[in-house]
C-alpha positions in Angstrom: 56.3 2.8 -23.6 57.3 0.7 -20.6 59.8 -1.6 -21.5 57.6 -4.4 -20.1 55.0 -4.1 -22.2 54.7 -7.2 -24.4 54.4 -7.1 -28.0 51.5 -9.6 -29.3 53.0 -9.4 -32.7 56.7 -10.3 -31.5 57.9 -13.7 -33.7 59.1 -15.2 -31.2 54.9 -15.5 -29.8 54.5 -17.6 -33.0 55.5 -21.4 -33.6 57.2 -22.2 -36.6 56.7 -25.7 -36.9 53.5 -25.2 -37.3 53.5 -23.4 -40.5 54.9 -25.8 -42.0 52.1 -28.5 -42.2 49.8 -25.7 -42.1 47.1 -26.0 -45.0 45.5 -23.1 -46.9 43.5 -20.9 -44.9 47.0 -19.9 -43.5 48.3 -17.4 -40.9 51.0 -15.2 -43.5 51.4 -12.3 -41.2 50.9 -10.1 -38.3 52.0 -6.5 -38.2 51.2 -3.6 -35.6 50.7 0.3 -34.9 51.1 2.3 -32.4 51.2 5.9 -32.0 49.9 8.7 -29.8 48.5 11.1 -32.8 47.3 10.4 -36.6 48.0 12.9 -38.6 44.4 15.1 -38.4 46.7 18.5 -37.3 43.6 19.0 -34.9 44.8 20.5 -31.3 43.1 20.6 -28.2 41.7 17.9 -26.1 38.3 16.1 -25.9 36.0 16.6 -22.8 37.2 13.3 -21.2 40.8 15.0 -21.5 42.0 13.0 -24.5 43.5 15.2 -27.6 41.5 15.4 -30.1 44.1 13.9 -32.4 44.2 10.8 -30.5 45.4 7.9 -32.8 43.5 4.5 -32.1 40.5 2.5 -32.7 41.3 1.9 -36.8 40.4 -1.4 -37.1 36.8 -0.5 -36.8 36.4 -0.9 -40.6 39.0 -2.0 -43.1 39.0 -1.3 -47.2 41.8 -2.0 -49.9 42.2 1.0 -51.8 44.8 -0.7 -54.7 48.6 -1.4 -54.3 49.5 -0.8 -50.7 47.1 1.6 -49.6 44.4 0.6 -47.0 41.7 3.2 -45.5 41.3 2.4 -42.4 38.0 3.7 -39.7 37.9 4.3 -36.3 34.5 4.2 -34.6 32.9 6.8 -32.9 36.0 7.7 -30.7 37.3 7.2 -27.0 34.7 6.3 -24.5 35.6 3.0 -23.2 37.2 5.1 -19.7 34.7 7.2 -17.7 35.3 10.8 -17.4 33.4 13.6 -15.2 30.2 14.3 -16.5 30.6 11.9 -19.4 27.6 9.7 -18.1 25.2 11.5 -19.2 26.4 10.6 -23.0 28.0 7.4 -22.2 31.3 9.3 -22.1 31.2 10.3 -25.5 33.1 13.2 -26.9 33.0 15.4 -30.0 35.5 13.0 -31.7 35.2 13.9 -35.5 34.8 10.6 -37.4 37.5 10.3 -39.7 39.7 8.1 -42.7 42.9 6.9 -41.5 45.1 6.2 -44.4 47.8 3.1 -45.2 50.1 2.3 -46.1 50.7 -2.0 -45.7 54.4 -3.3 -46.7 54.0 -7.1 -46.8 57.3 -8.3 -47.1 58.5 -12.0 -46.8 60.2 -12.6 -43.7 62.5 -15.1 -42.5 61.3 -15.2 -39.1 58.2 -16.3 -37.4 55.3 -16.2 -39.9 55.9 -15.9 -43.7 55.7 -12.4 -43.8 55.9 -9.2 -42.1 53.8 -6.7 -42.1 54.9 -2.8 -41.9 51.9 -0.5 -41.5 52.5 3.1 -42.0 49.7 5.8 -41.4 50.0 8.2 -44.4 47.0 10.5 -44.2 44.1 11.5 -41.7 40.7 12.4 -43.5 38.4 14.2 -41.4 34.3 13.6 -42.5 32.0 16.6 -42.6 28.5 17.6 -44.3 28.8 20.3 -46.5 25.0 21.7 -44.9 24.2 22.2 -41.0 23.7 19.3 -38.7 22.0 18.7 -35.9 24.2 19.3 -32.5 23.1 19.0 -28.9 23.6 22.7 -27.1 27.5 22.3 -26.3 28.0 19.2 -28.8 29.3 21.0 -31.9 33.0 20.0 -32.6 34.5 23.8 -32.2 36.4 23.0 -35.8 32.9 23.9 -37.5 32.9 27.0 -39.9 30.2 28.1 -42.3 30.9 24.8 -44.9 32.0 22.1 -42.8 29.4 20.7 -39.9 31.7 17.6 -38.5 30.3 14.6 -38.0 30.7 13.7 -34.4 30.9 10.8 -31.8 29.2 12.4 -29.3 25.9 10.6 -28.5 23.5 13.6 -27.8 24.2 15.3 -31.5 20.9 14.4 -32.4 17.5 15.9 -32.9 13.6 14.5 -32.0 11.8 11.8 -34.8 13.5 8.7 -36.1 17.0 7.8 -35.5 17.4 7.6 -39.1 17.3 11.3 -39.6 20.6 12.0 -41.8 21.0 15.6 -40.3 21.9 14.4 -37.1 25.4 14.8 -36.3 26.3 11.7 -34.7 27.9 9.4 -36.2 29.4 5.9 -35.0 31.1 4.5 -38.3 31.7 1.1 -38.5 32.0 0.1 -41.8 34.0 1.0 -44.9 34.0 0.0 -48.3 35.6 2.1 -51.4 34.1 2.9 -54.7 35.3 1.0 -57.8 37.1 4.4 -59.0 38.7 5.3 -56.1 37.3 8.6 -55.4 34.9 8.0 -52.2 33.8 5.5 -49.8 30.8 4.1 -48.5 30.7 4.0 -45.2 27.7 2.7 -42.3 27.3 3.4 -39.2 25.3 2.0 -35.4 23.7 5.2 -34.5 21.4 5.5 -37.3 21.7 2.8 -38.5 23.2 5.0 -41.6 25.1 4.4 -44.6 26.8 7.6 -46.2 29.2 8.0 -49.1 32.1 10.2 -48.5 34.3 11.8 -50.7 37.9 10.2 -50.2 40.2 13.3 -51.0 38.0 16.2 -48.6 36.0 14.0 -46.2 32.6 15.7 -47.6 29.2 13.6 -47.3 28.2 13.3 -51.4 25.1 10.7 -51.0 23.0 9.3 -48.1 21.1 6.1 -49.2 17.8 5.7 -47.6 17.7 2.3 -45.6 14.4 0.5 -44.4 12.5 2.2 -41.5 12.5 -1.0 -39.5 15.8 -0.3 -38.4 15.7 2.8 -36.8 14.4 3.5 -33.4 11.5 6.2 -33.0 12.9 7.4 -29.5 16.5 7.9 -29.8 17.9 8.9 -26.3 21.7 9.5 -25.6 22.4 6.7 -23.6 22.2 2.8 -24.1 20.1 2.0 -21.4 17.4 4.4 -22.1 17.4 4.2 -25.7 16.7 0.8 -25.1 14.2 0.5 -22.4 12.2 3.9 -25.1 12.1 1.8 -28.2 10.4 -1.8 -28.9 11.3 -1.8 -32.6 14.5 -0.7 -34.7 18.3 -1.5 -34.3 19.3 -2.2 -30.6 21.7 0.6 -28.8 25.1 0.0 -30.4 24.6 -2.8 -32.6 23.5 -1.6 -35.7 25.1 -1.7 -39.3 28.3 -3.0 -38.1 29.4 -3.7 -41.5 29.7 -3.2 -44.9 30.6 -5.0 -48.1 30.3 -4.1 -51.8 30.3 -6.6 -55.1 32.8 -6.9 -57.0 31.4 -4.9 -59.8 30.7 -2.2 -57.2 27.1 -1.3 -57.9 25.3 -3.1 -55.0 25.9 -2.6 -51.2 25.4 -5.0 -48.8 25.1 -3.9 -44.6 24.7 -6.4 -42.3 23.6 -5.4 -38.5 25.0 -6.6 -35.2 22.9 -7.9 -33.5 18.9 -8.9 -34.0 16.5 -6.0 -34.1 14.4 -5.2 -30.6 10.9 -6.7 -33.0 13.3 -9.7 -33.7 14.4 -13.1 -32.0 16.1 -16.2 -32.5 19.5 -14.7 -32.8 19.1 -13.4 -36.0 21.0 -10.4 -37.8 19.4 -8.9 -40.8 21.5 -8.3 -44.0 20.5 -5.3 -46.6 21.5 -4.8 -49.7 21.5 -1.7 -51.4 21.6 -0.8 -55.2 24.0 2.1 -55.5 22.4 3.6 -58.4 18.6 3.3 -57.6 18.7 3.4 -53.7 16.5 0.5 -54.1 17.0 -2.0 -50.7 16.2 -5.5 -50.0 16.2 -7.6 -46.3 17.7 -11.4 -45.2 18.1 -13.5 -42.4 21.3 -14.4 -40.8 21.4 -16.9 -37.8 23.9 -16.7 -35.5 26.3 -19.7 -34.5 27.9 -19.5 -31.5 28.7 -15.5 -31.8 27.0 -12.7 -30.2 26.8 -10.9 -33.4 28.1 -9.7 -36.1 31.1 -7.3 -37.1 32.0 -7.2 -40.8 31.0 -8.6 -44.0 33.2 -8.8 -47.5 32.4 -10.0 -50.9 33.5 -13.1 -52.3 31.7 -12.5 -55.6 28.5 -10.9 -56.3 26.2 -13.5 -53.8 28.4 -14.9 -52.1 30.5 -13.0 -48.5 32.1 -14.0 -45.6 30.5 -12.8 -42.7 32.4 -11.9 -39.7 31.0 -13.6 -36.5 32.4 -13.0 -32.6 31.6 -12.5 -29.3 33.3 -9.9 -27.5 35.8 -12.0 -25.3 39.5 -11.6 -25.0 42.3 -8.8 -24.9 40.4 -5.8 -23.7 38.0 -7.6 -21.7 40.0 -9.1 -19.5 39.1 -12.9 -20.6 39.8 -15.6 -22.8 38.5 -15.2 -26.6 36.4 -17.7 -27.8 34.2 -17.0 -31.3 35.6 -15.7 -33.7 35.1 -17.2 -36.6 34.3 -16.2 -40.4 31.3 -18.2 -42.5 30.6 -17.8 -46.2 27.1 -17.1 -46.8 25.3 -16.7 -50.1 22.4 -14.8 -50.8 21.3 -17.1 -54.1 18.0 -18.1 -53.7 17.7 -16.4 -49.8 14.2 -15.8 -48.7 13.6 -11.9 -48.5 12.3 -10.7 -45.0 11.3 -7.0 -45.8 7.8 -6.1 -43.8 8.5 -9.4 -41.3 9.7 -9.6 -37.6 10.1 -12.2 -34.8 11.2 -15.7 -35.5 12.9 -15.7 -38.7 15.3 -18.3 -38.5 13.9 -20.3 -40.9 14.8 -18.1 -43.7 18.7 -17.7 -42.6 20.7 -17.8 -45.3 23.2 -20.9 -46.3 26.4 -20.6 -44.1 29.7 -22.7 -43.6 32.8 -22.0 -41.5 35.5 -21.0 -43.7 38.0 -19.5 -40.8 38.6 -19.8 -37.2 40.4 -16.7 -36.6 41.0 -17.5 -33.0 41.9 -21.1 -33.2 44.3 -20.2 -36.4 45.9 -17.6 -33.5 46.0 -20.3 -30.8 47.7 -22.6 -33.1 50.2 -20.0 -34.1 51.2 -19.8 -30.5 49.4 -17.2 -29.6 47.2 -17.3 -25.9 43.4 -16.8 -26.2 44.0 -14.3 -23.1 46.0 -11.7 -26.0 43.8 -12.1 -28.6 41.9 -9.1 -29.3 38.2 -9.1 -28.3 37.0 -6.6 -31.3 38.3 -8.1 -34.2 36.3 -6.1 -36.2 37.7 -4.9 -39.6 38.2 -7.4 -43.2 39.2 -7.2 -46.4 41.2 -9.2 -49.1 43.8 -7.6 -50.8 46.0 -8.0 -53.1 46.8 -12.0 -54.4 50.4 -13.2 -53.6 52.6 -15.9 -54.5 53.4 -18.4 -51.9 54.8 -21.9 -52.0 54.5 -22.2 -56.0 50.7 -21.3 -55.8 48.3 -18.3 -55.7 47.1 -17.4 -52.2 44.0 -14.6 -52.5 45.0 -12.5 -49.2 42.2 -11.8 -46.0 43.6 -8.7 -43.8 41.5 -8.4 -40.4 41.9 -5.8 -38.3 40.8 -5.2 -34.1 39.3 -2.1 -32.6 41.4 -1.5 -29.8 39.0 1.1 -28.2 41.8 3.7 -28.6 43.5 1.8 -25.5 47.2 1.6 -26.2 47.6 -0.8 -23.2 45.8 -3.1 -21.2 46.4 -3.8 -17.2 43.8 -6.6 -15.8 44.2 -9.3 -13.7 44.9 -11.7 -17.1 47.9 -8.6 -17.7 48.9 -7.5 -14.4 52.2 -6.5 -16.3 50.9 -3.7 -18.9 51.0 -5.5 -21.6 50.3 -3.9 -25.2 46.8 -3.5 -27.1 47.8 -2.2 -30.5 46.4 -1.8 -33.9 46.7 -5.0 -35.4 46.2 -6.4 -38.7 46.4 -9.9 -39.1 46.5 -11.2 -43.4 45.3 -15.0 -44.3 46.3 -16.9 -47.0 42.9 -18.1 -49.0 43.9 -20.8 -52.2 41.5 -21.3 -55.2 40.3 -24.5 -53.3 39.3 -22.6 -50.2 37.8 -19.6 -51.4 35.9 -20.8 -55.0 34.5 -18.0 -57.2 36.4 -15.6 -55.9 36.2 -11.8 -57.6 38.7 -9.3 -57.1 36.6 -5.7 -56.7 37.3 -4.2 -60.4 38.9 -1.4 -58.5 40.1 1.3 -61.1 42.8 3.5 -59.0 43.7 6.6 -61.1 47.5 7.1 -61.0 49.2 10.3 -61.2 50.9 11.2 -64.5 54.8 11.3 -63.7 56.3 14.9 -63.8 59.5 13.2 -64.9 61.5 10.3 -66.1 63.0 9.7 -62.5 59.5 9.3 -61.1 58.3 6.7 -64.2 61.5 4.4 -63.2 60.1 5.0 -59.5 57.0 3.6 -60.6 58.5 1.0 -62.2 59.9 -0.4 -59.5 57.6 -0.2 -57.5 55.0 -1.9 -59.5 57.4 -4.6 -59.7 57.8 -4.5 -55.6 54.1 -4.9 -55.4 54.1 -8.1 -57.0 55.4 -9.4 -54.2 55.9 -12.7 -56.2 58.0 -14.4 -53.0 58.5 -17.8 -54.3 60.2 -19.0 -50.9 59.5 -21.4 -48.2 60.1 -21.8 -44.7 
């Protein structure tokens, strides 16, 4: 990479002194990843030209899969540069949808911010329906064979009726949650709006849950501005179930859209929850602050989630962020808006801010201008030990639109656009009620007494019991 390019994660971007007065929600860490391929083994290129292994976009959606392992999701793929012809499908490609897996070393650090961050991608997980989907006339990713039908990105893999039709190919995931055993994931998506669960190890679809019909869209076209000026009802063009949490106990999903339906107003997003078991779903108001939507919503217990709420300014756009914040909701007592429309801001759920992301950023030395626009991806992980108390950790993640570098008139020197993950510090005080997901990770029976010591230790590394301070 040019030796110009600035790193945003470089200590030297972040001011000490002000850790140290610094109050729970805190800053702990910031760690990066670049890279040109993941580790898919797919050849070839995309029709914009791009290979079809192209790393990028991960922080789409963000799960904790148990001791240092984070699944990671890129969206629907590279279309954010125009290619010839691509216009016609808002220069979409047969990107395959796919699992990028972590591995996330948080290590206390001596420099800069409490602790470093070393991400390492570990596995590439490409998702696929065991039965045949439906493909526009050249949209069929050529990696098909008689028992995999890819998912795609590609925004004309569909077929006529309701959006919501689960043979369609396309597929723009955006967010991810894992199951309490560890075996699959649940993942939703914008183009439906569509929620899937995927089998972790192969990629294969294993359940589609049926959401309510007033989100889909009855004329689904294959680009934005005609699926939108087609339809009067249903999730708007790119902002549908942009995330996904599930409770702690892991038997109820809750999806929360983007932005307001077409039939709705007010600036308000509609939440779903979904029993796992029955399929059984139920709707609720969330008013927007100051955001333009919504990106991600995780579970603080089973009613209570912090909700995820930006606009789209900053690195990538060639402007100065300025929302992004996180609010703890609770659905307790929340009016249920299944069957209604319009004004619904009367029903909103509760909400208070519980995290500027972008102000916690500017504090920590870091210009508005570099901090990315999409932060999109959120999920706590595992509790540390900090400054003699317990700190429950928040790692967020940005979509970087598979652009490794940015040049704009903010960043006339190319300056770098990585992968980021960015982990908060949440004490007992800040984050009350709090729930770790009962995750129950199976772990592979040792083959001999070398790998139990191996184990061993590195159970005891996970801890990460750092009782220093700055």
């Amino acid at each position: 990479m040019n030796n110009k390019v600035k790193d945003l994660a470089l200590a030297g971007m972040i001011s000490i002194a002000s850790l140290h007065t610094q109050a729970a929600p805190i800053l702990l860490g910031i760690g990066s990843l670049t890279g040109d391929a993941d580790k898919s083994g797919l050849s070839g290129s995309l029709e914009s030209g791009v290979n079809a292994n192209v790393f990028g976009g991960v922080g789409s959606g963000l799960t904790y899969a148990g001791n240092n392992t984070f699944i990671a999701l890129p969206d629907r793929g590279p279309n954010a540069q125009a290619y010839t012809g691509g216009a016609a499908i808002d220069n979409t490609t047969t990107y395959i949808p796919r699992l990028q897996t972590f591995d996330m070393q948080l290590t206390a650090s001596n420099m800069g911010l409490p602790f470093s961050i070393t991400p390492t991608l570990t596995n590439t997980t490409l998702l696929y329906s065991a039965t045949p989907l439906n493909y526009a006339a050249d949209g069929a990713p050529q990696q098909n064979d008689s028992s995999h039908y890819y998912f795609s990105g590609r925004s004309d893999n569909f077929a006529a009726g309701s959006s919501t039709n689960s043979n369609n190919a396309r597929l723009d995931p955006e967010g991810i949650r894992i199951s309490n055993d560890g075996k699959s994931v649940f993942i939703s998506d914008e183009y439906g709006p569509y929620v899937y669960q995927f089998d972790r190890t192969t990629g294969e679809r294993i359940k589609t849950f049926e959401l309510p019909s007033d989100l889909a869209v009855s004329n689904p076209q294959a680009t934005e501005t005609a699926e939108i000026s087609g339809n009067t009802s249903g999730r708007t063009t790119n902002k549908g179930m942009e995330g996904l949490a599930v409770t702690p106990d892991g038997k109820t999903l809750v999806g929360i859209m983007q932005a307001p339906l077409l039939q709705d107003t007010n600036k308000v997003v509609r939440i779903v929850t979904v029993d796992v078991a029955s399929g059984a779903t139920h709707e609720y108001a969330y008013q927007l602050t100051t955001g333009s939507g919504v990106s991600e919503i995780v579970a603080i217990n089973d009613h209570e989630f912090l909700v995820d709420e930006r606009d789209g300014k900053g690195l990538g756009d060639n402007s100065d962020a300025k929302v992004k914040q996180i609010f703890r909701i609770d659905l307790n007592g929340a009016q249920e808006i299944t069957g209604l429309s319009g004004d619904l801001s009367a029903k909103a759920v509760s909400k208070t801010l519980s995290l500027d992301f972008k102000n916690e950023l500017v504090n920590a030395g870091i210009a508005a201008q570099n901090i990315p626009a999409k932060i999109e991806g959120m999920t706590f992980g595992e509790d540390i030990f900090y400054n003699n108390e317990t700190l429950h950790t928040l790692w967020v993640s940005n979509d970087n639109d598979f652009l490794s570098s940015i040049t704009d008139s903010k960043h006339p020197i190319e300056f770098a656009n990585p992968s980021n993950f960015y982990v908060f510090g949440f004490n007992d005080a800040d984050l009350k009620n709090y729930i770790a997901q009962n995750l129950k990770i199976d772990v592979p029976e040792p083959s001999s007494w070398a790998m139990v010591f191996l184990g061993m230790a590195g159970l005891i590394l996970q801890r990460r019991r750092a009782n220093n301070s700055l």
